[in-house]
N, C-alpha and C positions, 0 to 999 in steps of 0.2 A: 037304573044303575048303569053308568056305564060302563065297557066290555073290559071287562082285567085285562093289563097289558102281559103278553105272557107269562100264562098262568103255570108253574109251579111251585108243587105237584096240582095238579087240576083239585084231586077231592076237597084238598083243603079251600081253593078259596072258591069253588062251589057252592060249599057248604055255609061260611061265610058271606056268603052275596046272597043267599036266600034268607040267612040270620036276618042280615040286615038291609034286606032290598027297602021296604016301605023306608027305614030309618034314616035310608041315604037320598030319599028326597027330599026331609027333610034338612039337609045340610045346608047352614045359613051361609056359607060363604062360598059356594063351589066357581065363583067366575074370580074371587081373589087371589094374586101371586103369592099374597102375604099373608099370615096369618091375622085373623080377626080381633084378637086381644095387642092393646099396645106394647113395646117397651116398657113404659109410664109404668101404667098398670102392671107386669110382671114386678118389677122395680122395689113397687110397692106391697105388691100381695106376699114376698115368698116374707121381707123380713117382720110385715102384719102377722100373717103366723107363725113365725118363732116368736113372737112377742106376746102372743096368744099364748103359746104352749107354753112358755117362762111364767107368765103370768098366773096360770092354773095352775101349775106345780104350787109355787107357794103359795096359792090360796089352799090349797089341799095340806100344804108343810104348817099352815097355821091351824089347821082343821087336828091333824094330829097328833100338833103339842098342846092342843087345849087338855089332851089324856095327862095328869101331872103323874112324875115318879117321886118328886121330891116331897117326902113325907110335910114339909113342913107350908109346903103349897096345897093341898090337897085339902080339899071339902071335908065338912067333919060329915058322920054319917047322918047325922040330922038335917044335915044340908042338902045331901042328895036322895034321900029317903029311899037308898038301897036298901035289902029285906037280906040277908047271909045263912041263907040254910045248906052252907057248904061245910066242907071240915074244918076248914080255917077260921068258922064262927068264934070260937074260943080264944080266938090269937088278936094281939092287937091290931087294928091296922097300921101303924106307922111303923112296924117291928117288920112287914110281911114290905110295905113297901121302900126300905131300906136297903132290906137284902136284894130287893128286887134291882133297886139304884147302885148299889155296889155292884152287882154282878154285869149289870148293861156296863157299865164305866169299868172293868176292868176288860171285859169285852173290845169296847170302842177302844180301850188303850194299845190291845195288843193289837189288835185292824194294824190303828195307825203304824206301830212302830214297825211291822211285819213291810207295809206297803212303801213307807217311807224309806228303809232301807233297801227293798225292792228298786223303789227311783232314783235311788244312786246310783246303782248297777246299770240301769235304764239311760239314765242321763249320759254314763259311758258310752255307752253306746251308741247312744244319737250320734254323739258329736264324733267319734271314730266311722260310724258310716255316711254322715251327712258327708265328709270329706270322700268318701270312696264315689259317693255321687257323682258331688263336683266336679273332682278328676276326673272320672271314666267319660262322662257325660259331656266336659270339654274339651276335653282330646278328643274329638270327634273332627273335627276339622283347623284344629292345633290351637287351640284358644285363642280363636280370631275373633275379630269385633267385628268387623263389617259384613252388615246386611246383605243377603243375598237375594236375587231373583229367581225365580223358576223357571216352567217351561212355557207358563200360559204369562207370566209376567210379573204376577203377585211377590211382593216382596217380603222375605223370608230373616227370622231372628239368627242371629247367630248362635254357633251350639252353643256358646257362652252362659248365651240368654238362657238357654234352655235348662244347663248345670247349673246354675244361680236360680231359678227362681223354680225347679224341681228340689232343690236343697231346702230351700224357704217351707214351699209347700211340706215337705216332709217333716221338717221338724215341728209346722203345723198342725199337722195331721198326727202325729206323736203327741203334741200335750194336750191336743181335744182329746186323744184316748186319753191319756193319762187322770185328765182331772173328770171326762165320766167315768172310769170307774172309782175315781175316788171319792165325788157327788155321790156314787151309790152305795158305795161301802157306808159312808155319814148317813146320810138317809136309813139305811136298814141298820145299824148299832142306835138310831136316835127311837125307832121306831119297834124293835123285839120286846121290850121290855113293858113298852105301853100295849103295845098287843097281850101280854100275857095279865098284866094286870085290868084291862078289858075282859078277858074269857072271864073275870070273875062275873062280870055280869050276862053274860050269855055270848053266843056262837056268833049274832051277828055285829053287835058291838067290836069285838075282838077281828070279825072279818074284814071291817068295814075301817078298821085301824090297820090291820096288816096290808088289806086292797090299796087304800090312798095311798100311802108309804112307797107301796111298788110302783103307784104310778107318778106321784114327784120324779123316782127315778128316770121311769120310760118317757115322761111329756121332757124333761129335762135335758136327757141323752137324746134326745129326737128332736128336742129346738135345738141343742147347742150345736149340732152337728151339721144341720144344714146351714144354720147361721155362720157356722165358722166356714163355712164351702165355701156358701155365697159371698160372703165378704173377700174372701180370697181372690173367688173369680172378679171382681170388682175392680179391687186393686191390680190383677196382674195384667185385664186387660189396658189398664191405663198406660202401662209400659209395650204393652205387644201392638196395638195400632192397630193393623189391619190385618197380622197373621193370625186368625185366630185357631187355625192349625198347631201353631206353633202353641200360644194359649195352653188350650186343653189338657194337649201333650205335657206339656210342664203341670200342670194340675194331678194328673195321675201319681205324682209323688205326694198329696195328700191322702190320696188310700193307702198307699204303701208304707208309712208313717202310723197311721192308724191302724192298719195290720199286725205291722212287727211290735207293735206295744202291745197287741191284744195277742198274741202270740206268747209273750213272755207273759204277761199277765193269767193265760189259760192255763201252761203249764206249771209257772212259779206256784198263783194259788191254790192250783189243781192237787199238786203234790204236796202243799202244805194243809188242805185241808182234809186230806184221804190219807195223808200219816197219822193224823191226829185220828182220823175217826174209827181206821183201822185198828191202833194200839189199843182206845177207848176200848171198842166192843169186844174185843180176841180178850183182854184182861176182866175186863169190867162184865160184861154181859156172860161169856164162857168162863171163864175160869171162878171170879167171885162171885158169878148170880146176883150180881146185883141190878139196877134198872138202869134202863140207859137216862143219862146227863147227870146220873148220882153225883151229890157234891163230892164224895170220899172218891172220887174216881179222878188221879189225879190230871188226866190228858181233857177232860169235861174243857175245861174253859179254853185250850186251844182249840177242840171242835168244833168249836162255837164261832171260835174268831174263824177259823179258816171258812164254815157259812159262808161268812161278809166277804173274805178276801178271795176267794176261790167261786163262789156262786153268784156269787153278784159282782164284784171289781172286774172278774177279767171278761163275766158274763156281758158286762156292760162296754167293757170294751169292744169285745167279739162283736158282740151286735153293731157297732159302732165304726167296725171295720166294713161288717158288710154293708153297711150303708153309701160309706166314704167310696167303694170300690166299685159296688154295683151304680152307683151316681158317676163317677171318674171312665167309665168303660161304656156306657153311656155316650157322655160328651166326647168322649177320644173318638167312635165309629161314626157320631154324625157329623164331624168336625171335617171330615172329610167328603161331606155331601153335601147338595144343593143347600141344605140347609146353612152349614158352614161360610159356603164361599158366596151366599147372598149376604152373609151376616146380620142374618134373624138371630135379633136376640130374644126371641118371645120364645122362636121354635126351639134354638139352641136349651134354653132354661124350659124345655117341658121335663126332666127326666128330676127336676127341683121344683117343678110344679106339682107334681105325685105327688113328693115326699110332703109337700106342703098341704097339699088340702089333705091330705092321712092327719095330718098333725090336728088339722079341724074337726076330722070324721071321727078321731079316737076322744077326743075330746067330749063330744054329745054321748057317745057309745059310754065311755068312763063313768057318765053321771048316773047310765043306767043300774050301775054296779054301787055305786057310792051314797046315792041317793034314793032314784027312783024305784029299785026293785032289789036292795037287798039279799044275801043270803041270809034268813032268820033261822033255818035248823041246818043241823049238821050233812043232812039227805039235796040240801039245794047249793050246796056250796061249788062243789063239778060242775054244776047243770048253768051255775051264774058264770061262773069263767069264762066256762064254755061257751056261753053267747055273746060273752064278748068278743069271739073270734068273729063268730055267726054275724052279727049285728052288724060290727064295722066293715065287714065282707060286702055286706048287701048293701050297705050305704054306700062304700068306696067305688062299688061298679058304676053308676047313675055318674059321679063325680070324674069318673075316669073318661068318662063318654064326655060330656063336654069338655072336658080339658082336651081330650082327640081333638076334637072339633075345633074346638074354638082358637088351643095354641099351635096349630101344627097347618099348615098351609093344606088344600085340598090334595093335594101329591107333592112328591119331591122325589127327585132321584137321584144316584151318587151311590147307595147303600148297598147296593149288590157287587163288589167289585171284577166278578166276570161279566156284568152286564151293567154298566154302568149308568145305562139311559132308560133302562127298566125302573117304571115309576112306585113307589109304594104310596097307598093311598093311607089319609088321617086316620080312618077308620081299622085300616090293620092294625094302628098302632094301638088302639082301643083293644083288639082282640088279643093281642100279644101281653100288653098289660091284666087284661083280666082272665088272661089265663096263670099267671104266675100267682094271680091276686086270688081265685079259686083253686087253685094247685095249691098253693099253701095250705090253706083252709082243709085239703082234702090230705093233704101229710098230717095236720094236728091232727085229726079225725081218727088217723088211722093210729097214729101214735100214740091215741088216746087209747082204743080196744085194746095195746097192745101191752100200755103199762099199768093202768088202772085197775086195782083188786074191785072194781065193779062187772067185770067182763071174765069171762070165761079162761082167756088165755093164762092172765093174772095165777088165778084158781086153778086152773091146773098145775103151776110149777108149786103154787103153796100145798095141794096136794100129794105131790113127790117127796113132799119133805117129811112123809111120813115112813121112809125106808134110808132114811140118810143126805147127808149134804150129796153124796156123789150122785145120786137120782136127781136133785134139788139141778145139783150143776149141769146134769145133760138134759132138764129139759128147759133150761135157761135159756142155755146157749144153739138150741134149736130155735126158742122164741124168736132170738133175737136177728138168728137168722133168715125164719120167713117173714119178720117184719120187712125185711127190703125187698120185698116182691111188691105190694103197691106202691111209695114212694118211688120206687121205680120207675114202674109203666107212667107213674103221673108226671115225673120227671120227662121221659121219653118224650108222652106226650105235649108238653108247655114247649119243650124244645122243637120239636116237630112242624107245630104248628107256627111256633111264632119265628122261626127262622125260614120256612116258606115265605110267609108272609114279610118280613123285613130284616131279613140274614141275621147278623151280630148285633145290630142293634134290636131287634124283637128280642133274641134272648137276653141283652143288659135292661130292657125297658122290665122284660115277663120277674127279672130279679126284682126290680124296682116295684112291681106288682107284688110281688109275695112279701116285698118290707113294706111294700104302701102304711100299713095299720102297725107300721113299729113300734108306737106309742104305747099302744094297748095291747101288745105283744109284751115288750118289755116290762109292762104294769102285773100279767098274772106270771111273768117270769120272774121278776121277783120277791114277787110275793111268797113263792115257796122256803128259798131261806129265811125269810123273817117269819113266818108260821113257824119254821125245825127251829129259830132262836128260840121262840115264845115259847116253844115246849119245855128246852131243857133251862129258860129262865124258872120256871112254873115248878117245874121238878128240884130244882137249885132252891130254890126261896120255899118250897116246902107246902104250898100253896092248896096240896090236896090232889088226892084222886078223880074227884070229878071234874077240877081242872084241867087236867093232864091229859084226858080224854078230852077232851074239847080243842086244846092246843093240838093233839093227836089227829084228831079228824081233819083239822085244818091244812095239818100237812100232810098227810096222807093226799089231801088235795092238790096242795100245791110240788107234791115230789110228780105228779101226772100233769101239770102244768108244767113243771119245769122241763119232762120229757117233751113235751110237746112244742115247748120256746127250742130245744133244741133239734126236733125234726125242722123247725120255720129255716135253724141257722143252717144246717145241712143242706135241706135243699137250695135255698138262697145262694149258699157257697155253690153249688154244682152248677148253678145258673150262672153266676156271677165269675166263677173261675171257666167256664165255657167261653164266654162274651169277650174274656181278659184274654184266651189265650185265641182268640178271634183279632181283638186287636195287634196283637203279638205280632203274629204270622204278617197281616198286613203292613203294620210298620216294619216288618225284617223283612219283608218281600220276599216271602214263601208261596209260591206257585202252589196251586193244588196238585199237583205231579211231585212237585217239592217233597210233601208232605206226606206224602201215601204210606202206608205201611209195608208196601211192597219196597220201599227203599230201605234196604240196609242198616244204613245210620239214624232212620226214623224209629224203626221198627227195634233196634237197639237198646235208642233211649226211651222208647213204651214200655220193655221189659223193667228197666232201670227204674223208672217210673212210677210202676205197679208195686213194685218192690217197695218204693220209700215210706209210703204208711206202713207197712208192716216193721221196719228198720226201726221209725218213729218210735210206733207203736212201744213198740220191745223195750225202746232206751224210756219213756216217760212210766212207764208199769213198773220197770225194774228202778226207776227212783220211786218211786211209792213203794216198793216194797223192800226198798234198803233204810227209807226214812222211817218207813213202819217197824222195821225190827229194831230200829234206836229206840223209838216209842211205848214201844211192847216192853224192853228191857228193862226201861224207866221207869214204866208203872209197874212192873213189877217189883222191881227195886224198892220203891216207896209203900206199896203194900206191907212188902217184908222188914223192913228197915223204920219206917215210924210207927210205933206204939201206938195203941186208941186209933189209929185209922178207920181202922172197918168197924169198929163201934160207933163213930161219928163223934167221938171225944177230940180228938186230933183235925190238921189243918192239913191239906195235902202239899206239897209245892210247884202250883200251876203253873210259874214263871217259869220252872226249871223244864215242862213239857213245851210251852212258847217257845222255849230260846231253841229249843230241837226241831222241832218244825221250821221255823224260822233260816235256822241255818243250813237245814235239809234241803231245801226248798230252793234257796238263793242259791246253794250249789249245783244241785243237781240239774239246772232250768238249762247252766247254759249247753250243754254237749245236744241237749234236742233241737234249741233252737238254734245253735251254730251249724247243723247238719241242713235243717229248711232256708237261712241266710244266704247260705255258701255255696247247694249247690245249681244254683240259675246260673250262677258268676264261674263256679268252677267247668260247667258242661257248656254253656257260652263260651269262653274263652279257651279252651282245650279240645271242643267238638264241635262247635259250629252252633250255628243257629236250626239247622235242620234236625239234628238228636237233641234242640231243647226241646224242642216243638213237640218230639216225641216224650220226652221225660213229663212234660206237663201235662200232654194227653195219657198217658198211663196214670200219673200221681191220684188225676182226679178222678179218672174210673173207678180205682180201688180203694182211694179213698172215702168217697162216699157211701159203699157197702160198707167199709167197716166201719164208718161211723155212726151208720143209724144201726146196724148190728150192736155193737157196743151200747149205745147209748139207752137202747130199748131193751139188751139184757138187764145191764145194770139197775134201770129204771121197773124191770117187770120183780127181779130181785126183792127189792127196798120196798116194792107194797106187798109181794107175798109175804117178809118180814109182818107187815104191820096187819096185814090181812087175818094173819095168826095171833098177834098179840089183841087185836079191836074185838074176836070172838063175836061178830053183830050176827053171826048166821049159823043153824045147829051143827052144816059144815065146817062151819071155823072151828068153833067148841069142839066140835070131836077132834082137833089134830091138839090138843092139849092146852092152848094157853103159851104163856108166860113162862119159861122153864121148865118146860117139856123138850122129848128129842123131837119132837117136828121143829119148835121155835130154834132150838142150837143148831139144827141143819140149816134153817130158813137163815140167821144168825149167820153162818157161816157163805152162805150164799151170797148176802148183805154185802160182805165184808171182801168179796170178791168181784162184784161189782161196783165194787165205791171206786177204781181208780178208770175202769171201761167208761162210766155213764159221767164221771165228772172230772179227769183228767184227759185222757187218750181220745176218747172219743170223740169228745168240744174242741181237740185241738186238733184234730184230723182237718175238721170244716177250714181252722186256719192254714194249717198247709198245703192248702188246695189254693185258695185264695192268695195268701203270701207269695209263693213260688211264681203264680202268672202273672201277680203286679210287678213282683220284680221284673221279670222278665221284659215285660212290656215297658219300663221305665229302662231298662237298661240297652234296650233293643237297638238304639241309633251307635252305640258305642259297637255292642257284636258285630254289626252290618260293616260298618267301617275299617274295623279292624281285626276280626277273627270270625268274619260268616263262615269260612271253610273248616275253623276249626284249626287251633296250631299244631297235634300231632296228626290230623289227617293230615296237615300240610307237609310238615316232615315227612310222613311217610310218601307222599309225592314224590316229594324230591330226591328220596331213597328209591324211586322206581319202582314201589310199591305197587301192587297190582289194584289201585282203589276205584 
């Protein structure tokens, strides 16, 4: 191997070059400038696997509508020689799968109309900031047209260009968010109901319905996303020529597009479906004793929709963001290195080559889940998920090594910007990736012990619940905070190493590592709402106790999945908003003296900074809990006010808990997300470039503590609830059951958790993310015309002492 060009830190790539001394002679291409793989070939390979990944979703979307709801489609029982030694024996079949059909379909009705008026408000919005774009972005050198040259001679687009086709990109990048998560909302309202009518026949049936479902969504969001990149980058380089500086840069408004939708979509659905589930249990569970999804419970059928709109819509956004972002911060840091200014497009398109053989790896990994190795009892259900991480991990490493190899030239350099001639070898980039790609893997892991009533931690906060909720809540909120002790250090260390190794692009590649496998991330991600539908369809249609338990287990399963999709989105974010505000700084041309925290106005905006998730925080909790006391009121109201209700004579009025949610929700969304919009633009333009720099570095410091805090409480919460009600261990059994004070403590705990783990917390990852894409798209406008900040500047010229 030969000698690293100054090596640091020394340990790391020491350690490194002994990994892989034997493996670097074999390197097929070490006397090539170029990378080994053609043009041609990339060309063809990225949109072969989106085509791939489209392709198996709907083989999977015909796999299961073959489950029919419509009573009048459905096999008679001689046809399928099912055997019903369940409760529901006595009951027709066509009576059991009717209600089932009415209940999915009022479901799907209220999704749609919740989301659809959602994107009106959204649509506003595009089109009021695609315009702040344009402007800020061309007034940068007064809306000129003509080309410029540089220093070395390359000739350069006008800001023009850059305001125009950063505008494009954005509103791009806005209705790919927009229509995955609305592919996923469809998908999981097509699929709740067939899952529950599956559990009739046993655990894996029902898994294996719920499983394909989530992964339509994840192969679907993860082809269409790259697809919609790559095509973008396609077309815009047809206009950019030879800058492809210029390029990229303008490309970065398609993460920032698919940010701020996932943005509104985390808190809109977050808040509408943690009123709903809030008012549901405080009424329904504490005060009436009844079960949860009771039909008499008249908030049931908003809970349900908010699942779809809140766990999977903005889920699938979110994830969709950080795809867009960690890709876009990527290309903006090598765009400006050897790789760039050769105009390799094999090398440029590695950071969309990941994403693309992920898309192939999850795919083989998918079948092991769906096919080849089933969960068939309730005890293997964790354990198959769970290897879906496992699997595609070890598959993706092998794939990431040749892709090193083969797309990336033997070295290049440009990436270090205090050392400019300092070479990073292919093989770093290998390291840097599968450390993000293992780093992940090692945050589900942990985020698994942390929420899963299989584990210890779990068990002891459901054990607390055996002196009151207020024990319940303080060792919750202990859980949740030494959950960010390893996420951490693993954090720490992916950054560590892979910004040794290749500065800000190691850390946007090591994000791109830890989304490598987004497919089959987002496949056990959402499978957890459409398990919580299938239960409380199961419980609604009346289906039986031993169904209910079996829908039960499932999600029990999948509320630890879902914790765990959201330690992937947190760390991803931390990586991904690192890389962004790496770019930042370089395009504002931020010195590292610049930047110090020993300066004042840096050091300022860190305080500011660290501050704004908790500000966040405060305003999206405090909508969940103003839209949940409408909720609360209502169901009460309805308890007391119609007859036969709680006899189950009487019909509740679910529309009338929909339309509170709903308008709860669309109001309350915008004052959080106008607070993460506004202030890049407002501390840009009023303070410079050097206190954003700091704002952005504090936001995501603190931010990401409190979001796997949050999200690991809430998460550790919601199965010591269920831990308590499942009774599978003499431990359980002894804290009472169903309607004991351990269960109305554990209950209550629930219900304080529902706005941490699925509102606040899932949208922390976004305002970490949000605030450095802004920034970084906005950055040529600060630099030009307010780097110093306008009232530093005032105060200058007041003789201020600054």
């Amino acid at each position: 191997c030969s000698k690293l060009p100054t090596p640091h830190p020394r340990g790391v790539e020491k350690i490194a070059t002994m990994v892989l001394e034997a493996l670097s002679k074999l390197k097929p291409h070490t006397h090539y400038e170029m990378p080994a793989i053609s043009p041609t070939a990339v060309t063809i390979f990225i949109p072969v696997a989106v085509v791939l990944g489209i392709v198996f979703a709907i083989w999977l979307w015909i796999r299961v509508a073959r489950v029919k709801v419509n009573p009048s489609d459905a096999p008679t029982r001689s046809e399928n020689g099912r055997e019903y030694l369940l409760e529901e024996e006595s009951r027709g079949e066509a009576e059991i799968m009717q209600k089932a059909a009415d209940i999915q379909e009022a479901i799907s009705e209220g999704a749609v109309s919740f989301l659809m008026t959602e994107y009106k408000y959204m649509a506003v919005f595009m089109v009021a900031f695609s315009a702040v774009i344009f402007v800020l972005l061309g007034s940068e050198d007064g809306f000129s047209t003509k080309w410029q040259h540089d220093a070395s001679g390359a000739r350069r687009a006008p800001a023009l260009y850059n305001a125009l086709f950063s505008t494009i990109a954005f509103i791009l990048g806005a209705i790919t968010s927009i229509v995955s998560g609305f592919l996923g909302m469809k998908i999981a309202t097509f699929a709740n109901a067939r899952t529950a009518l599956e559990a009739r026949k046993g655990v894996a049936p029902a898994f294996m319905c719920a499983f394909r479902a989530g992964a339509v969504m994840g192969f679907l969001l993860a082809s269409v996303g790259v697809g919609a990149l790559f095509l973008s980058l396609l077309v815009f380089r047809h206009f950019y020529g030879e800058d492809w500086t210029g390029l990229y840069e303008a490309i970065t408004g398609f993460g920032l597009g698919g940010s701020a939708i996932a943005l509104f979509g985390r808190v809109g659905g977050g808040i509408y479906t943690k009123a709903a589930d809030v008012g549901a249990d405080l009424v329904g569970k504490i005060e009436k004793d009844i079960p949860e999804d009771d039909p008499r419970n008249p908030a049931v059928i908003a809970d349900n929709v908010g699942d779809n709109v809140g766990d999977i819509a903005g889920m699938g956004s979110d994830l969709f963001g950080s795809l867009a972002e960690s890709t876009c911060a990527a290309l903006v840091v090598s765009s400006v290195s050897s790789l760039g200014a050769s105009h390799s497009w094999t090398a440029m398109s590695f950071p969309l080559l990941i994403t693309s053989s992920g898309i192939i790896v999850s795919l083989l990994t998918t079948l092991l889940a769906t096919d080849l190795k089933p969960a068939k009892t309730i005890d293997e259900i964790e354990s198959t998920l769970k290897n879906q991480l496992i699997v595609s991990t070890v598959i993706m490493t092998p794939v990431t090594l040749l892709i090193s190899l083969y797309a990336l030239p033997h070295e290049f350099t440009g990436i270090f910007t205090n050392d400019p001639l300092r070479a990073v070898k292919n093989w770093h980039m290998f390291i840097a990736v599968a450390a993000g790609l293992w780093g992940g893997l090692a945050i589900g892991i942990v985020t698994e012990y942390y929420t899963s009533n299989a584990y210890q931690p779990v068990k002891t906060v459901a054990q607390s619940c055996r002196t009151g909720a207020s024990t319940n809540i303080i060792f919750g909120l202990a859980l949740g905070y030494q959950s960010c002790i390893v996420p951490t250090v693993v954090l720490a260390v992916i950054i560590y190493v892979s910004f040794s190794l290749a500065n800000m692009y190691g850390i946007a590649c090591a994000a791109l590592g830890m989304l490598g496998t987004l497919a089959s991330g987002l496949a056990i991600d959402a499978y957890g709402p459409i398990a919580d539908n299938a239960g409380g369809i199961a419980e609604m249609a009346a289906m039986g106790e031993d169904i209910r338990s079996r829908t039960d287990a499932l999600d029990a399963a999948g509320n630890t999945t879902a914790a765990i999709g959201k330690g992937f989105c947190i760390g991803s974010a931390a990586l991904v908003g690192l890389a962004l505000f790496g770019a930042y700084v370089v395009r504002a041309k931020i010195s590292v003296a610049d930047s110090s925290i020993l300066d004042p106005e840096v050091f300022a905006g860190l305080l500011i900074g660290a501050m704004l998730p908790y500000w966040f925080s405060s305003m999206t909790m405090k909508s969940v809990g103003q839209a949940a006391l409408a909720m609360v009121e209502e169901v009460r109201n309805q308890f007391n006010t119609i007859a036969g209700l709680m006899e189950g004579t009487a019909r509740p009025d679910y529309r009338r808990c929909v339309e509170i949610s709903t308008k709860a929700s669309l109001e309350e969304m915008i004052a959080p997300g106008a607070l993460v919009i506004l202030t890049p633009i407002v501390v840009g333009v009023l303070f410079g470039t050097r206190t954003l720099s700091g704002v952005l570095a504090g936001s995501l410091v603190s931010g990401v503590q409190m979001a796997v805090s949050m999200s690991n409480t809430g998460g550790a919460w919601d199965n010591a609830k269920k831990y308590i009600e499942a009774g599978n261990s003499e431990a359980a059994r002894d804290l009472g059951g169903k309607g004991s004070d351990a269960h109305t403590a554990a209950v209550i705990g629930d219900t304080v958790g529902d706005p941490l783990k699925d509102t606040s917390g899932p949208a922390n990852n976004i305002l970490i993310k949000l605030m450095a894409v802004e920034s970084l798209v906005f950055a040529p406008f600060f630099l030009a015309h307010t780097a110093d900040g306008l009232i530093f500047r005032l105060l200058a010229k007041m003789g201020a002492p600054i």
